[in-house]
C-alpha positions as CSV (number, residue, x, y, z in Angstrom):
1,X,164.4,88.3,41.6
2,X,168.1,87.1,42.2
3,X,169.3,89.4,39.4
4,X,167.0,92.4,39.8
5,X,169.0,92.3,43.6
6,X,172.1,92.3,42.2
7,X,171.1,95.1,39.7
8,X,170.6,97.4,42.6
9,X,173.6,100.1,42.8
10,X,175.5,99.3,45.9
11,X,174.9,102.9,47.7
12,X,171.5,101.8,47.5
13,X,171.8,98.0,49.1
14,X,173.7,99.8,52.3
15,X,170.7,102.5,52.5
16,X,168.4,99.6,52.2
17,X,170.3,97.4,54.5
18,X,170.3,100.1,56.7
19,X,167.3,101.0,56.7
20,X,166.1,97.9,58.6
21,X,168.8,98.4,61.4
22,X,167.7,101.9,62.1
23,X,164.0,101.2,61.9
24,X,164.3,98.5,64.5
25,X,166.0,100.7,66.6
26,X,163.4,103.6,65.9
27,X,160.7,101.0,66.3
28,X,162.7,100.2,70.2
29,X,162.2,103.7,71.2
30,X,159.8,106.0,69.3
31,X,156.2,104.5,69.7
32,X,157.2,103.9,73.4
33,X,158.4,107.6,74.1
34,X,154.8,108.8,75.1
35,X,154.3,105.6,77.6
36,X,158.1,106.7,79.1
37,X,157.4,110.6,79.3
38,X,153.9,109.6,80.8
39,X,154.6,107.1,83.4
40,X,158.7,108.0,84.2
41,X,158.5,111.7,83.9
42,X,155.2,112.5,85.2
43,X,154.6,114.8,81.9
44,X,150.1,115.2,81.0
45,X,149.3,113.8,78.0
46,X,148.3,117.5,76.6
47,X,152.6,118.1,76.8
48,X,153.4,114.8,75.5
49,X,151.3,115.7,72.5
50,X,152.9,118.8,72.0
51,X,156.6,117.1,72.0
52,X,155.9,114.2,69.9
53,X,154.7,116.9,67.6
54,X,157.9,119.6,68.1
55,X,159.5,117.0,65.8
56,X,156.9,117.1,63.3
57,X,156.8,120.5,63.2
58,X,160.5,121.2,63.1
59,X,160.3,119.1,59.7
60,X,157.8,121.1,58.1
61,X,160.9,123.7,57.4
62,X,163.7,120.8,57.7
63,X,162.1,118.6,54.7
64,X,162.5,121.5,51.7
65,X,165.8,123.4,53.4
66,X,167.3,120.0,53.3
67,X,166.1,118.4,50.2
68,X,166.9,121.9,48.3
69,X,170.4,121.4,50.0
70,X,171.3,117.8,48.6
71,X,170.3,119.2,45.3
72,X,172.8,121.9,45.1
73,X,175.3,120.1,47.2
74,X,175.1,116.7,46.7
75,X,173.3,113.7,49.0
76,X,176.4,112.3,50.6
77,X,177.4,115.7,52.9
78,X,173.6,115.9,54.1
79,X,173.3,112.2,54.8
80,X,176.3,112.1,56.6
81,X,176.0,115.1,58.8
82,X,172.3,114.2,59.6
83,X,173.2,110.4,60.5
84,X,175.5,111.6,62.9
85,X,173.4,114.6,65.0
86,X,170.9,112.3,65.0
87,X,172.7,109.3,67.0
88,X,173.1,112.2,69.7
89,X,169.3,113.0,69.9
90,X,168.6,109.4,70.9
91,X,171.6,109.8,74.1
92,X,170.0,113.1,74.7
93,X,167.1,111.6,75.4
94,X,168.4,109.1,77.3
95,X,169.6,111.5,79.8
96,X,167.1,114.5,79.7
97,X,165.5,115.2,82.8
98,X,163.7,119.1,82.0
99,X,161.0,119.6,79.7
100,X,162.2,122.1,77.3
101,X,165.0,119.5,76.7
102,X,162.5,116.8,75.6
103,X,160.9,119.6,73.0
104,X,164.5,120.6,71.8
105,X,165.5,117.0,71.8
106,X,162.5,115.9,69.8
107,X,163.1,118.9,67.5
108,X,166.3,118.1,66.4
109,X,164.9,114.4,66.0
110,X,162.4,116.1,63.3
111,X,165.3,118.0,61.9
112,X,167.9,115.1,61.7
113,X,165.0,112.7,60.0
114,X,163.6,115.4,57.2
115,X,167.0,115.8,56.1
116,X,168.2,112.6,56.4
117,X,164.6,111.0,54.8
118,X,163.8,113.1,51.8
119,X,167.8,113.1,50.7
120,X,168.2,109.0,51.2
121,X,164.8,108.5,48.9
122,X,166.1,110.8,46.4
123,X,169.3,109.3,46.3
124,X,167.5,105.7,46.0
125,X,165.9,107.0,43.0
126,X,169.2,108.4,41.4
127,X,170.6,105.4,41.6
128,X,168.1,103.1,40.2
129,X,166.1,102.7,36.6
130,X,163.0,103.6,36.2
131,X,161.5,100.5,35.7
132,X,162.9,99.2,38.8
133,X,162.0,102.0,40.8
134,X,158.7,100.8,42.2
135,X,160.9,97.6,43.2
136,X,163.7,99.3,45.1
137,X,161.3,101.9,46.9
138,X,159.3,98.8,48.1
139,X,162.4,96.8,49.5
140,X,163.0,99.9,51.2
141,X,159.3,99.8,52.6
142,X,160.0,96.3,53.5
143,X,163.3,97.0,55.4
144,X,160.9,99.3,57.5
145,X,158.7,97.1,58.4
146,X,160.7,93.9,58.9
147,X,162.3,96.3,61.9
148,X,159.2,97.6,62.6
149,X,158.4,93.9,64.0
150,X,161.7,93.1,65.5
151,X,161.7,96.2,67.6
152,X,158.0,95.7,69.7
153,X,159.8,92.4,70.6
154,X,162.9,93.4,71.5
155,X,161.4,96.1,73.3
156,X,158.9,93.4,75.6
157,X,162.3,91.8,76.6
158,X,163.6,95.0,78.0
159,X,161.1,97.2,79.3
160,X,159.8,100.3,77.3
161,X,158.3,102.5,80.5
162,X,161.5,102.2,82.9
163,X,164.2,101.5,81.0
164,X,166.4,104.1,79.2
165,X,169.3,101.7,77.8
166,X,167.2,101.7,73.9
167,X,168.1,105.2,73.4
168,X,171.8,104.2,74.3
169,X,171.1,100.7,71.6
170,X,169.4,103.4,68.8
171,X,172.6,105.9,68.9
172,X,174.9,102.9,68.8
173,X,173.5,101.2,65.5
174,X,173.2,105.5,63.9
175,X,176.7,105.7,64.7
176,X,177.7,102.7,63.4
177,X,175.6,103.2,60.3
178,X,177.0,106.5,60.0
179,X,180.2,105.0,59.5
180,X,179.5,101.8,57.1
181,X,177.5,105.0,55.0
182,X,181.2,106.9,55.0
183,X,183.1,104.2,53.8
184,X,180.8,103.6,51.0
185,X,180.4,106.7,50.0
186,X,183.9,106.6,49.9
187,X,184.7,103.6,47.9
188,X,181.8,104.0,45.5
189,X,182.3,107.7,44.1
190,X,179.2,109.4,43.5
191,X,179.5,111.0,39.8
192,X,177.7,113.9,38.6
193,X,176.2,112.3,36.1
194,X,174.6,109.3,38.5
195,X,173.0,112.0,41.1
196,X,171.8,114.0,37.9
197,X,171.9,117.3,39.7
198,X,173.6,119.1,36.6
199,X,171.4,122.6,37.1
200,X,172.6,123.8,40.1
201,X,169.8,125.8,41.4
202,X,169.1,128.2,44.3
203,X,166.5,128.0,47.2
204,X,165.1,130.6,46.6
205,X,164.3,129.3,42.8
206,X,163.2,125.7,44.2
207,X,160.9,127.2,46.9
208,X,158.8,129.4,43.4
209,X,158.9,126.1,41.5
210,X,157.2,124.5,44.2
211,X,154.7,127.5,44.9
212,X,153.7,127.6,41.8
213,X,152.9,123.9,41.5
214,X,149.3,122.9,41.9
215,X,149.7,119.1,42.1
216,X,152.7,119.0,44.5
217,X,151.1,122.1,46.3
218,X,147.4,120.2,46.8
219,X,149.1,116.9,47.0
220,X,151.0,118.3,50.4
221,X,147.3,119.2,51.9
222,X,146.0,115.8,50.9
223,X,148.9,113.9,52.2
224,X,148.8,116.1,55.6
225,X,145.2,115.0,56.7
226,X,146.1,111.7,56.0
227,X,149.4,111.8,58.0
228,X,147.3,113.6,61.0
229,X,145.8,109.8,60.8
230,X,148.8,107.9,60.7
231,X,150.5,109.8,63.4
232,X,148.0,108.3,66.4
233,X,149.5,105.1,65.5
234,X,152.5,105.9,67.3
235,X,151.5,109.0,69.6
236,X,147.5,108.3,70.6
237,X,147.3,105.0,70.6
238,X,149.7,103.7,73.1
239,X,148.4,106.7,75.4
240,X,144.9,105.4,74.9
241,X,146.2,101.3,75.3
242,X,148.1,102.2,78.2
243,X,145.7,104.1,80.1
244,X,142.1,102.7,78.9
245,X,140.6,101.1,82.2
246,X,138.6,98.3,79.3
247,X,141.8,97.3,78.5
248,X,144.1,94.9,80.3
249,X,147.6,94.6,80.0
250,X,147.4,97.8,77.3
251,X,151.1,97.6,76.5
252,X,151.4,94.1,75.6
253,X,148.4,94.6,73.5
254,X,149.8,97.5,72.0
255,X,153.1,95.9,71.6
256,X,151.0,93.1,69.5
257,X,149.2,95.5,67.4
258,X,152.6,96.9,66.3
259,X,153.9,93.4,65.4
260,X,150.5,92.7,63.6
261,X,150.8,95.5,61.4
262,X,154.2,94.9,60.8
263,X,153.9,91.8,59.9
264,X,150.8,92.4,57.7
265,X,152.7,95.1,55.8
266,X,154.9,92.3,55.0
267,X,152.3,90.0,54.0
268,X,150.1,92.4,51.7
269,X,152.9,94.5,50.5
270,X,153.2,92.2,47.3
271,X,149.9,91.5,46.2
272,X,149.1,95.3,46.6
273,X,152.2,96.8,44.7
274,X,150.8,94.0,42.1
275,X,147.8,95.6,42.1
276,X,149.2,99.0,41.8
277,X,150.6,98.2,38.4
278,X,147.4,98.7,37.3
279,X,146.0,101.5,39.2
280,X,147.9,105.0,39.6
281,X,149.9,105.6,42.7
282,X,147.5,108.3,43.5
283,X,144.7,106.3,43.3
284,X,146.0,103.8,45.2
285,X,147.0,106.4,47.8
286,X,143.7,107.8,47.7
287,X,141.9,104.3,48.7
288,X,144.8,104.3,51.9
289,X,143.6,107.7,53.8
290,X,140.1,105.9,53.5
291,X,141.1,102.7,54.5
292,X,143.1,104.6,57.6
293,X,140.1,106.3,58.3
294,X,138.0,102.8,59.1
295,X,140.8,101.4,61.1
296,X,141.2,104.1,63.4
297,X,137.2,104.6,64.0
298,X,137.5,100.5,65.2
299,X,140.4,101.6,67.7
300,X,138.0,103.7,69.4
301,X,134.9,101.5,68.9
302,X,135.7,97.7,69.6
303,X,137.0,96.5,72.9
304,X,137.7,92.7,72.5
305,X,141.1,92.1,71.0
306,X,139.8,89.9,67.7
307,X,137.8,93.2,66.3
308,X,140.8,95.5,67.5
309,X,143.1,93.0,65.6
310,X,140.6,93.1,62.4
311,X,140.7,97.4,63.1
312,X,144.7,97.0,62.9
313,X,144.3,95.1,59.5
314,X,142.4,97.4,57.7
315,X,144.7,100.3,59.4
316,X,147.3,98.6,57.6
317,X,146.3,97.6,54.4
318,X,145.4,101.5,54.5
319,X,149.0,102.2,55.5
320,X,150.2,99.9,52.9
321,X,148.4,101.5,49.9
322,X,149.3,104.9,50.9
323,X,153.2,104.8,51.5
324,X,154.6,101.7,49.2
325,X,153.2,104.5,46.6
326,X,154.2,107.9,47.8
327,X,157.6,107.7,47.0
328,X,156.6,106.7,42.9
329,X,153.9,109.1,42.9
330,X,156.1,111.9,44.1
331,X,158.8,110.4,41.4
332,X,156.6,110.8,38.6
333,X,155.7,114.6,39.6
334,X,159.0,116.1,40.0
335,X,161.0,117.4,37.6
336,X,164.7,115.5,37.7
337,X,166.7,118.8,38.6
338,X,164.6,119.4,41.5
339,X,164.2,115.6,42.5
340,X,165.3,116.5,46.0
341,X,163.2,119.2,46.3
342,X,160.2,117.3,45.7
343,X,161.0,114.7,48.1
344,X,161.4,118.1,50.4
345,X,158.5,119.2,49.7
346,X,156.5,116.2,50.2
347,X,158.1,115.9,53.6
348,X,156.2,119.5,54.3
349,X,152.8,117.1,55.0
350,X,154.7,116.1,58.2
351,X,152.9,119.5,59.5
352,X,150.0,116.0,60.0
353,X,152.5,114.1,62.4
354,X,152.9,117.8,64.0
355,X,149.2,118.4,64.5
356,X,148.1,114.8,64.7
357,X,149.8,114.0,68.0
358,X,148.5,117.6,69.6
359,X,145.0,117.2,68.7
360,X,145.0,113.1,69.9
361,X,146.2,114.4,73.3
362,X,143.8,117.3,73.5
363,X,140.9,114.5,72.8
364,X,142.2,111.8,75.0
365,X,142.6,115.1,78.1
366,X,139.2,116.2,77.3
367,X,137.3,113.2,76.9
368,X,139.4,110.7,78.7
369,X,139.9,107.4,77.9
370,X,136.5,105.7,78.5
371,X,134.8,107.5,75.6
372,X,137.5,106.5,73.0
373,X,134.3,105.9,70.3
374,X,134.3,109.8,70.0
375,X,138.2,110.6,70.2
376,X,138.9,108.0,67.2
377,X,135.7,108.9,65.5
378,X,136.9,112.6,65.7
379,X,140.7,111.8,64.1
380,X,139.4,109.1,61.6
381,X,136.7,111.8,60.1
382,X,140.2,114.3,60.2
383,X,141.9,111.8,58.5
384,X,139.0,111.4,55.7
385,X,139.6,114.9,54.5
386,X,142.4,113.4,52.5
387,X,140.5,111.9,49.9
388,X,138.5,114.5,48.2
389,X,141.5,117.1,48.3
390,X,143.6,114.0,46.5
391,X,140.3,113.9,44.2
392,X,141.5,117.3,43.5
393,X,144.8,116.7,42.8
394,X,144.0,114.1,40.1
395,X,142.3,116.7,38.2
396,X,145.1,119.2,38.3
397,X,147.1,116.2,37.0
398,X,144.4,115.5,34.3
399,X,144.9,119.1,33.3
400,X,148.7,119.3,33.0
401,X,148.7,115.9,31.1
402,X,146.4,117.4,28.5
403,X,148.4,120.6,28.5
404,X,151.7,118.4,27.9
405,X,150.1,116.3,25.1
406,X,148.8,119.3,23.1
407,X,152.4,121.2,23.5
408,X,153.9,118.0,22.1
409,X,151.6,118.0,19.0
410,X,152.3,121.2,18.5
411,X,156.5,120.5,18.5
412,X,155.9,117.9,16.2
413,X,154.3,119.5,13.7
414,X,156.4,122.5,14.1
415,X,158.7,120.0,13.2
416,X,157.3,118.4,9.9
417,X,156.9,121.6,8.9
């Protein structure tokens, strides 16, 4: 383990390292927002939907534009430029008081993360062997959810519904690990030949490639279904905890269903990336969106904190299965000129965490918060949708592999010959 560690490029312990800082900030802030705009600002739940959304949405466009951009320009400028505008969404929101700057703000949030996200990954994987890949992606996963504990209990101490000073805290530690990314970047000189991004290509060429792919192309709609899912973990769910008149104290419970997850991420992480070595990523992604599905239908359904604990474990073994494997999956089907790109592209299923959020708030407006059995039962069957189209997407796969192997027999006795 000790020397695999010290295998890792140093670019890539910094990204890693910082990974955890800015996901325990994210984690102060972000799953909170809804409960702040709710109870501070006096905004319906239908709007808060439609913001936490905006920043979904906006990185539907953001996540190609900017992957396409690190691959014909190079990772460090669009790491460096996002890690910057976004410290100043975080004081924006801090200090916004009108509605159309809370959509603007949590646009440029969307914007700032699909360039900054899709760019980071693809640089983790330039950096590293491919037989260490799977390991590096899933420190990475760890980073996120180590911060994804810390933050819930930072943010107890403090106050999520009426205090603003963890937006000031989240731009402070984007700042500060804009600069410790600048002066690496600096002293560790990204060649050509590490980033291999040789052919230089133009948007216009990456945006056909990935038209004209079936598996990224159905692997996009698969992934969006199941990120529709995901999203209420963070947008419907402390609406619903909050507000559910069942429920007492809803935000500390919330606040220990976040921790739980976390730290069962952290738990099952390495028995289930064991696992995956002997299933495919996309099977094992496959099994998540269904496992997602079951968790989020016992949200809605159980009322005593033991079964909503039990809902939050299968939600996150779900989690687990689908994104410690995303990242390799999405490696293995991109072609290494347009590695960015991919990532990119992937990032499009985000139009999930756009719609996800809108259509949780539309439920929880229309059928309140006493008949939660329907509103989860309507997003987990959503959220289901995921597998069949991934079904789909292993055949195209099955099809291009065959394809691949009968081209290769062919050059080979071309060959001979």
């Amino acid at each position: 383990m000790l020397a695999r560690l010290n295998s890792i490029h140093p670019i890539n312990k910094v990204l890693i390292i910082g990974t955890f800082f800015t996901r325990t900030a994210i984690f102060m802030t972000i799953p909170y927002l809804s409960i702040y705009l709710f109870k501070v600002k006096g905004i319906s739940l239908e709007m808060i939907g439609s913001i936490l959304g905006m920043s979904a949405l906006v990185s539907i466009f953001g996540g190609i534009i900017g992957g396409s951009l690190s691959d014909r320009y190079g990772r460090e400028k669009i790491i460096i430029v996002s890690i910057f505008l976004w410290s100043l969404v975080f004081i924006g929101i801090g200090l916004a008081n009108h509605l159309i700057l809370f959509f603007c703000l949590s646009g440029l949030n969307g914007l700032c993360q699909s360039f900054f996200e899709p760019t980071a990954r693809a640089l983790l994987s330039d950096l590293t062997e491919q037989e260490d890949k799977l390991f590096v992606f899933n420190l990475r996963y760890t980073a996120i959810n180590v911060g994804a504990a810390l933050g819930p209990l930072i943010i107890l101490l403090l106050g999520p519904s009426n205090n603003t000073i963890t937006f000031y805290m989240t731009s402070s530690i984007y700042i500060i690990y804009g600069f410790v990314l600048l002066f690496v970047f600096h002293k560790y000189k990204l060649q050509e030949t590490e980033v291999k991004t040789k052919e230089r290509i133009q948007f216009k060429e990456a945006v056909q490639t990935v038209k004209n792919d079936k598996v990224l192309l159905f692997s996009i709609i698969g992934f969006t279904f199941g990120v529709i899912g995901f999203s209420q973990f963070g947008s419907t769910m402390p609406q619903f905890f909050e507000n559910a008149p069942h429920i007492t104290n809803g935000l500390k419970v919330y606040s220990f269903l976040i921790i739980l997850n976390a730290v069962t991420v952290l738990i099952i992480q390495y028995p289930i990336t064991r696992i995956g070595k002997w299933i495919s990523p996309l099977f094992s992604i496959m099994l998540g969106t269904l496992a997602i599905s079951i968790g989020l239908f016992g949200m809605g359904l159980f009322k005593s904190l033991l079964f909503l604990a039990f809902s939050m474990i299968i939600f996150t073994i779900g989690e687990v299965m689908m994104f410690t494997m995303t990242d390799l999956f999405v490696d293995q089907i991109s072609k290494p000129s347009l590695k960015g790109t991919y990532f990119g592209a992937m990032a499009l299923s985000v139009i999930g965490g756009a719609l996800g959020p809108a259509i949780g708030g539309i439920l929880l407006g229309h059928f309140g918060f006493v008949r939660s059995e329907i509103v989860f039962g309507i997003l987990a069957a959503i959220n289901a949708m995921a597998f069949p189209i991934l079904l789909y997407v292993n055949y195209f796969i099955k099809k291009r592999n065959e394809v691949l192997t009968i081209h290769f027999n062919i050059t080979s006795i071309r060959r001979e010959i």
